[in-house]
C-alpha positions as CSV (number, residue, x, y, z in Angstrom):
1,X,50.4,105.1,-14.2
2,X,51.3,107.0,-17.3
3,X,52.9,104.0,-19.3
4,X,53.6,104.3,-23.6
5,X,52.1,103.6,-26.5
6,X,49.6,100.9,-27.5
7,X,50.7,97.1,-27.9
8,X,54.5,98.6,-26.5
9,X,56.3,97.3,-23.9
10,X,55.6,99.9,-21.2
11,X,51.5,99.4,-22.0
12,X,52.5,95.6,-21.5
13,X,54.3,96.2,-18.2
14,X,51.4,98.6,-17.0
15,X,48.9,95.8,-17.7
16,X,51.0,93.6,-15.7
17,X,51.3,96.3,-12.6
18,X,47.6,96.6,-12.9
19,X,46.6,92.7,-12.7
20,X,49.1,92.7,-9.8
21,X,47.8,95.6,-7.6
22,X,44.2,94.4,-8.0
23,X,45.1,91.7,-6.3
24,X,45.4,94.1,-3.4
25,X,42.7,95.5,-4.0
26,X,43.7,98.4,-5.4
27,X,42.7,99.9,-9.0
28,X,45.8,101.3,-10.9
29,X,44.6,103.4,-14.0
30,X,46.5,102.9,-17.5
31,X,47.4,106.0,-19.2
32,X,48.8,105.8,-22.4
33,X,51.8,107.7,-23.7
34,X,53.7,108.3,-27.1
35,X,56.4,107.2,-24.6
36,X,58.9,108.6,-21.9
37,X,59.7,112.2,-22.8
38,X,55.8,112.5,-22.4
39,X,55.8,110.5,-19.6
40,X,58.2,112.7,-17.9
41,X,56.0,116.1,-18.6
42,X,53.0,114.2,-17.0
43,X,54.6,113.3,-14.0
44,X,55.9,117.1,-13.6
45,X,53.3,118.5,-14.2
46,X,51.1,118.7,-11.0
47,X,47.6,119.8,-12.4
48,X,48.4,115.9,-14.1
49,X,46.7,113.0,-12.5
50,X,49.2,110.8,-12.5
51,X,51.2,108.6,-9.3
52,X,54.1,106.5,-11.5
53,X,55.8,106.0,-14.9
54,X,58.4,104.5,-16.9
55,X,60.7,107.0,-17.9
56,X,64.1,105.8,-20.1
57,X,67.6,107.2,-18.4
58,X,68.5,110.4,-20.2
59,X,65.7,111.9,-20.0
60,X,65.3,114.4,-17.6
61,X,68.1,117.2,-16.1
62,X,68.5,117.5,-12.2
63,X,65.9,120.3,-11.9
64,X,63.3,118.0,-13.8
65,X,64.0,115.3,-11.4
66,X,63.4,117.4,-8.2
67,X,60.2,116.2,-7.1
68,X,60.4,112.9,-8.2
69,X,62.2,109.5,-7.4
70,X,63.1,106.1,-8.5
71,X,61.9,103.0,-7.6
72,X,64.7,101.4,-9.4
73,X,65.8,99.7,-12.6
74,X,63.7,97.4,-14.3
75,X,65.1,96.3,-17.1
76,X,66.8,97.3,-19.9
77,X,64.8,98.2,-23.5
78,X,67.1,97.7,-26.4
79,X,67.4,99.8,-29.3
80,X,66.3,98.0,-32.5
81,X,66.6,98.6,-36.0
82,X,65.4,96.5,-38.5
83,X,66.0,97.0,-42.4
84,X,65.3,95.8,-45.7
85,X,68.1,95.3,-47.8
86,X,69.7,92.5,-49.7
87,X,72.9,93.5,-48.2
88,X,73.7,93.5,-44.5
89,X,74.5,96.2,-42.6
90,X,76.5,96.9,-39.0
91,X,76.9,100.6,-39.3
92,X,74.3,103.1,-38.9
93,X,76.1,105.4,-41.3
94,X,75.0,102.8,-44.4
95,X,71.6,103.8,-43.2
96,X,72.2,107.7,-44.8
97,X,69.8,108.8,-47.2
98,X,67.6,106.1,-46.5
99,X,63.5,106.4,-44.8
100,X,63.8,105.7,-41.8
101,X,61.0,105.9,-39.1
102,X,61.8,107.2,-35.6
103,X,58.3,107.3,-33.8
104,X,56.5,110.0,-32.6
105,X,57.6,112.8,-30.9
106,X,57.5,112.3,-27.1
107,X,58.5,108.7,-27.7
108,X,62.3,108.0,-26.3
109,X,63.0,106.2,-29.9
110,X,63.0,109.5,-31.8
111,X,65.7,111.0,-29.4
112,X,67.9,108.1,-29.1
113,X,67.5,107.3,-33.0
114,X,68.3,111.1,-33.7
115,X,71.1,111.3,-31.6
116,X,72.9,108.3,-32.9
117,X,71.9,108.9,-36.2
118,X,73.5,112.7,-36.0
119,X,76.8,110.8,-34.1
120,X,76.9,109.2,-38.0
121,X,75.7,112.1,-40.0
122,X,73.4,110.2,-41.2
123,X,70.8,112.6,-40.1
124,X,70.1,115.3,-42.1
125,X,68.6,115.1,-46.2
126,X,69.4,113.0,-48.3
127,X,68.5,110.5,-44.8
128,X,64.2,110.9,-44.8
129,X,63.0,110.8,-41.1
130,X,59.5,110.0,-40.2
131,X,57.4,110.1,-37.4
132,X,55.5,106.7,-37.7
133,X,55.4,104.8,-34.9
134,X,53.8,101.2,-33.7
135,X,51.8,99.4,-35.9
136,X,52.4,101.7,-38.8
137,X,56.2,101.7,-39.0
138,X,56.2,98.0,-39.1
139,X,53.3,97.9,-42.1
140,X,55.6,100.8,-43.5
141,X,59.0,98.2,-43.2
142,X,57.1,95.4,-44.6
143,X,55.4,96.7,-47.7
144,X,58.6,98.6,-48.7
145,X,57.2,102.4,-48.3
146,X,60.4,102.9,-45.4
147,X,63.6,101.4,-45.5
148,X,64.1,101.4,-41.7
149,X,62.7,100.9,-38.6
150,X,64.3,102.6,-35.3
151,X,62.6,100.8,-32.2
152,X,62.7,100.4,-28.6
153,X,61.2,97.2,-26.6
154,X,61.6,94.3,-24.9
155,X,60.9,90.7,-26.1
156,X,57.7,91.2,-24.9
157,X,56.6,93.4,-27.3
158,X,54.7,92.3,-29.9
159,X,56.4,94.4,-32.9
160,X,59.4,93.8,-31.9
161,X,58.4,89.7,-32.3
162,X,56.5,90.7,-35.6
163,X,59.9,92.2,-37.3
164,X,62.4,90.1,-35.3
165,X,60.5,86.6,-36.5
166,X,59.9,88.0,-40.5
167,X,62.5,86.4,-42.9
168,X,61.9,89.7,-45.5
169,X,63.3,91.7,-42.5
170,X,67.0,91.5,-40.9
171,X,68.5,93.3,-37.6
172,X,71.2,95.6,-37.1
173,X,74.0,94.5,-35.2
174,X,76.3,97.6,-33.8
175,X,79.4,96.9,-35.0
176,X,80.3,100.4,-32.9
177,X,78.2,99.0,-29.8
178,X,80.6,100.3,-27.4
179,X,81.8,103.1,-29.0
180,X,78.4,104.2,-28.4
181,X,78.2,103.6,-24.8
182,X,80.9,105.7,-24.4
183,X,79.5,108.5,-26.0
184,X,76.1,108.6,-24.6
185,X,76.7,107.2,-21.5
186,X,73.1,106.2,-20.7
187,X,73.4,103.4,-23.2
188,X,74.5,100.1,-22.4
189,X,75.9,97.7,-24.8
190,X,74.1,94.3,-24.8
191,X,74.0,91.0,-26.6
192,X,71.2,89.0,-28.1
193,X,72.9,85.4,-27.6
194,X,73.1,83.3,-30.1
195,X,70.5,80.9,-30.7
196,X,68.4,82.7,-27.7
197,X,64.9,82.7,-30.1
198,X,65.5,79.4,-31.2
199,X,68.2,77.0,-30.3
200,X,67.2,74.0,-32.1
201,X,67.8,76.4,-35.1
202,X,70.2,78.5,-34.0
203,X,68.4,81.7,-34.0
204,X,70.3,84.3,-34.6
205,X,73.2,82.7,-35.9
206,X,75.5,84.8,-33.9
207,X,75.7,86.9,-30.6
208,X,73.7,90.3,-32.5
209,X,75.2,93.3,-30.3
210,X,72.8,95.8,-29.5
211,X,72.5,98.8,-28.0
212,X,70.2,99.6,-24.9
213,X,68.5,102.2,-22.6
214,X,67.9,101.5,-19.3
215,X,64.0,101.8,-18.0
216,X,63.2,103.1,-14.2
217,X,59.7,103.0,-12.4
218,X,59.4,106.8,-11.1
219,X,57.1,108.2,-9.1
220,X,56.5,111.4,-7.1
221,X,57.7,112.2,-4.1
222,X,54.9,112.4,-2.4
223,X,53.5,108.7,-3.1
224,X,52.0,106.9,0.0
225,X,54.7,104.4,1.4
226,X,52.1,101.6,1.2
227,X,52.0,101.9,-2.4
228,X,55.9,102.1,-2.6
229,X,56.0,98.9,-1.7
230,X,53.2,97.6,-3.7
231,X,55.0,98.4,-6.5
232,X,58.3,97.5,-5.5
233,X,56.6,94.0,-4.7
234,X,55.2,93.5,-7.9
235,X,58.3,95.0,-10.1
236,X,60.3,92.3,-8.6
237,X,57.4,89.9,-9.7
238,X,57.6,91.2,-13.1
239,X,61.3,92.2,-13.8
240,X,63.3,89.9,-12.2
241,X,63.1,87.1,-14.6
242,X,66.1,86.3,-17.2
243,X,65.6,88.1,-20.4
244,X,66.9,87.8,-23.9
245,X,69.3,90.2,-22.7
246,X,69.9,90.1,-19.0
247,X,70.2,87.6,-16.5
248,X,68.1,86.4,-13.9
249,X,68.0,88.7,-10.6
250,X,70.0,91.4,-12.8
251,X,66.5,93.6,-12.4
252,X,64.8,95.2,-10.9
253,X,67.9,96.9,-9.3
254,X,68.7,100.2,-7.0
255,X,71.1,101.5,-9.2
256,X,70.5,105.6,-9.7
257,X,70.3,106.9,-13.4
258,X,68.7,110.0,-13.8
259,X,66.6,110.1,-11.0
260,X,67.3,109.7,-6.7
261,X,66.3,106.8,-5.5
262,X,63.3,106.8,-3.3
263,X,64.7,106.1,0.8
264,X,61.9,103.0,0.8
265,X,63.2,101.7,-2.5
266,X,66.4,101.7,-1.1
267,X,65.2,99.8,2.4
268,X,63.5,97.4,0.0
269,X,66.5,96.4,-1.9
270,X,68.7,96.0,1.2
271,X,66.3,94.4,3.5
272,X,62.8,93.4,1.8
273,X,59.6,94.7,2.8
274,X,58.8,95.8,6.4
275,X,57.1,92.6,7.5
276,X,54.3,94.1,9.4
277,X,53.0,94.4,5.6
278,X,52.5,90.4,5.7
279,X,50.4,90.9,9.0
280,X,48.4,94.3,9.1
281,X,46.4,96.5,6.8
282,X,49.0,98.2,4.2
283,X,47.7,101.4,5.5
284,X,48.7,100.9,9.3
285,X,52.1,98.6,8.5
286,X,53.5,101.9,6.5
287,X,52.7,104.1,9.1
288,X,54.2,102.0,12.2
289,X,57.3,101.3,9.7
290,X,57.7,105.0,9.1
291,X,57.2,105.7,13.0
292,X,60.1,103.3,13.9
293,X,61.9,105.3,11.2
294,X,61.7,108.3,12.9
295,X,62.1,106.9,16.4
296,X,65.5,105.0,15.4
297,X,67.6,108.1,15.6
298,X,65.2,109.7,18.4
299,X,66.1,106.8,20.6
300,X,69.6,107.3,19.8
301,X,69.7,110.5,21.6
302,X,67.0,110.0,24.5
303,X,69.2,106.5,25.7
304,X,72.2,108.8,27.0
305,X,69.7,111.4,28.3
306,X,67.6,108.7,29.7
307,X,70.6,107.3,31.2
308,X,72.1,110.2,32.6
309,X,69.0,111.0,34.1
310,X,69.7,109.6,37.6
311,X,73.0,111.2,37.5
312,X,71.1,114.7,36.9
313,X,68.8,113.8,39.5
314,X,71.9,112.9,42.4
315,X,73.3,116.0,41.2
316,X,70.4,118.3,42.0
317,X,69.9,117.3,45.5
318,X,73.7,116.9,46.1
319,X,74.8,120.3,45.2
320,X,72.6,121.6,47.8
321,X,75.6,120.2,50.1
322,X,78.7,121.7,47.9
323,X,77.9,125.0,48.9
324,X,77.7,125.1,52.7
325,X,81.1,122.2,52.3
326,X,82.8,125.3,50.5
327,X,81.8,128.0,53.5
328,X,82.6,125.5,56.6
329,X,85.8,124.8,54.4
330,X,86.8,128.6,54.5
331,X,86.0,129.3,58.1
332,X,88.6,126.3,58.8
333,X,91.1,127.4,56.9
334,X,90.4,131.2,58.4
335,X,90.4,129.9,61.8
336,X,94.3,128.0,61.4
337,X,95.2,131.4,59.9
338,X,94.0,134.1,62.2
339,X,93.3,132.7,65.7
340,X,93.3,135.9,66.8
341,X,90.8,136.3,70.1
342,X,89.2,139.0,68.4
343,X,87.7,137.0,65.5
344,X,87.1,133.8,67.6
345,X,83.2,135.2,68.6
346,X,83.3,136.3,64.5
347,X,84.0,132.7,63.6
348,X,80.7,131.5,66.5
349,X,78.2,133.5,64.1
350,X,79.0,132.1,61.3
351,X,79.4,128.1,62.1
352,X,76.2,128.9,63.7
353,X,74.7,130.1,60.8
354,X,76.2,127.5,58.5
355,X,74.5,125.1,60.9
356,X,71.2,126.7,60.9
357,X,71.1,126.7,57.2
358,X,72.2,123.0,56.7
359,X,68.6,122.4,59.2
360,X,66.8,123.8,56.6
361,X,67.9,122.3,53.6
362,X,65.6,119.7,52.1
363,X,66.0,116.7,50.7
364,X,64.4,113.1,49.7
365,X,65.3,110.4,52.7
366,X,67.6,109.2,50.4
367,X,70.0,111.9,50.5
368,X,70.0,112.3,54.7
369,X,73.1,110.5,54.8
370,X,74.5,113.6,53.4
371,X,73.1,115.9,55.7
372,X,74.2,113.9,58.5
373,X,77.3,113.5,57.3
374,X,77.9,117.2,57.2
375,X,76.4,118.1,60.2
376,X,79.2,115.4,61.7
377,X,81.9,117.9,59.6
378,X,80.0,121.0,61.5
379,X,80.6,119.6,64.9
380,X,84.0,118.6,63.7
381,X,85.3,122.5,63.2
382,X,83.5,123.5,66.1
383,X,85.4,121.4,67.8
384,X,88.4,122.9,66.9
385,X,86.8,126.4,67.2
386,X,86.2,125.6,71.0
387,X,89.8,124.3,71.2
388,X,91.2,127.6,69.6
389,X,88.3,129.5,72.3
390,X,90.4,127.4,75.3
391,X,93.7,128.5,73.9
392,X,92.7,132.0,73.3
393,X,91.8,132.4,77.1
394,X,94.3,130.5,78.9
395,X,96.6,133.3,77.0
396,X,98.3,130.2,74.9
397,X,97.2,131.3,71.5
């Protein structure tokens, strides 16, 4: 799992995945990242040895997302940025021709914080951008060397606690939070509540509006089901916990950002796990669930065949009949027509032969009925045949 940079969220989540999935039995490997734009490349990149990261919507474009799906939501990772200034700020436009550090390149940070910084043109020189990230932006805020600090996380990570708890620090609040959100639709706008880090004191004073990118657990397309729902199982144990800035149950969620959603991710959400998991090796349950995938709409066309298979079977032995029906038919209808004495031995021949033919038809027992029953219609028109014979030589035609 390719996760983000040391002591950041993402590396916190990944820890969590991996404690999770060893309970399984199963070893998940920690890669760490400058954050999701490299996470991305890794997880394109096929010669990379990598299953599943957290990528940050607006990331990728359609043809980057190709091979890969989502296994949802899991939470969202707000933007912060902390300043030192004896005046307080809402706008990121009072930021301009300030330091500022934005991470690294390849961290999600540096292209949020440059596009919302450009949105302000706040930007380009006198405005000093810088590539610190981590650890070393946060020393950099503190002893005065930057004036700014651009940073995404969740209130698990630990420099986001180290700025968000230091009195010589203070936190944006986006005046413009929704403004924003409708210009770069993959942000959301989200409130840290009032008194959410410490009620007794009421800290933050008041509701501090911030704005937010949402995280999804990718993986390739190609991932064994088993471990699908491994990590579905434990994202739901991680992510669906109220937060400082979502509710309980709000994550992890199905809803599709930037990437598809994965067709198990999407069974999971609507009906839970496939409960032969609870019973039977992982390996075996996702192979038995995936073959009762596949048979679902099999059996939805071999029912009417199956059932229309006696019908078929009638069918075949009774058509056998419809033809000799159709000749003894014609000679009746013949014979009423032209009575005449010299077709009468003409019409002999061929009842004959229609007889001699229904003898050799062959049939299960089942269907004798049938032959008996038109061997009765064969004596029937002979009947009349040696009726119309009588007539014929008593010279009353």
């Amino acid at each position: 799992m390719t996760t983000g940079f040391e002591s950041g969220t993402d590396q916190i989540f990944g820890e969590r995945y991996r404690e999770i999935l060893a309970r399984e039995k199963i070893h998940l490997e920690l890669l760490p990242s400058s954050g999701s734009v490299e996470n991305l490349k890794r997880l394109n990149d096929k010669s990379y040895r990598v299953d599943a990261g957290f990528v940050q919507d607006g990331m990728s474009s359609p043809a980057e997302a190709k091979n890969l799906v989502s296994l949802g939501a899991i939470g969202y990772s707000p933007l912060w940025v902390f300043y030192r200034s004896e005046e307080t700020f809402h706008y990121l436009s009072e930021l301009k021709g300030k330091k500022i550090a934005i991470g690294p390149e390849g961290s999600g940070a540096r292209k949020f914080a440059i596009d919302l910084l450009k949105l302000n043109n706040s930007a380009a020189p006198p405005t000093v951008l810088l590539d610190l990230s981590g650890a070393a932006a946060n020393k950099a805020l503190l002893a005065g060397t930057v004036d700014a600090v651009m940073m995404i996380g969740t209130e698990d990570n630990a420099l986001v606690k180290e700025l968000l708890y230091n009195p010589k620090v203070k936190l944006l609040s986006f005046r413009q939070a929704e403004a924003y959100t409708r210009l770069i639709p993959t942000l959301s706008h989200v409130v840290l509540p009032q008194g959410i880090l410490d009620v007794s004191k009421k800290v933050p004073l008041e509701d501090v509006h911030l704005l937010a990118v949402t995280t999804s657990l990718i993986v390739r397309k190609d991932l064994h089901p088993a471990l699908i729902y491994l990590l579905l199982d434990a994202a739901v144990e991680i992510h669906s916990n109220a937060g400082w800035v979502n509710k309980k149950g709000e994550f992890p969620s199905p809803r599709e950002l930037s990437f598809p959603s994965s067709n198990y991710a999407d069974r999971f959400y609507k009906s839970g796990r496939p409960f032969l998991l609870d019973y039977l090796p992982f390996g075996i349950a996702a192979f038995i669930d995936r073959t009762i995938l596949i048979m679902i709409p099999v059996a939805i066309i071999l029912i009417p065949l199956i059932r229309s298979i006696p019908w078929l079977y009638s069918w075949r032995h009774r058509r056998k009949f419809y033809h000799w029906y159709r000749e003894l038919k014609n000679l009746e209808l013949e014979m009423m027509e032209s009575p005449k004495p010299e077709d009468i031995s003409g019409y002999h021949e061929r009842i004959d032969r229609i007889e001699a033919s229904i003898n050799r038809i062959t049939v299960p027992l089942a269907f004798f009925d049938e032959v008996y029953s038109l061997r009765e219609h064969v004596d029937l028109v002979r009947g009349k045949l040696i009726r119309l014979s009588k007539q014929s030589k008593e010279g009353n035609p």
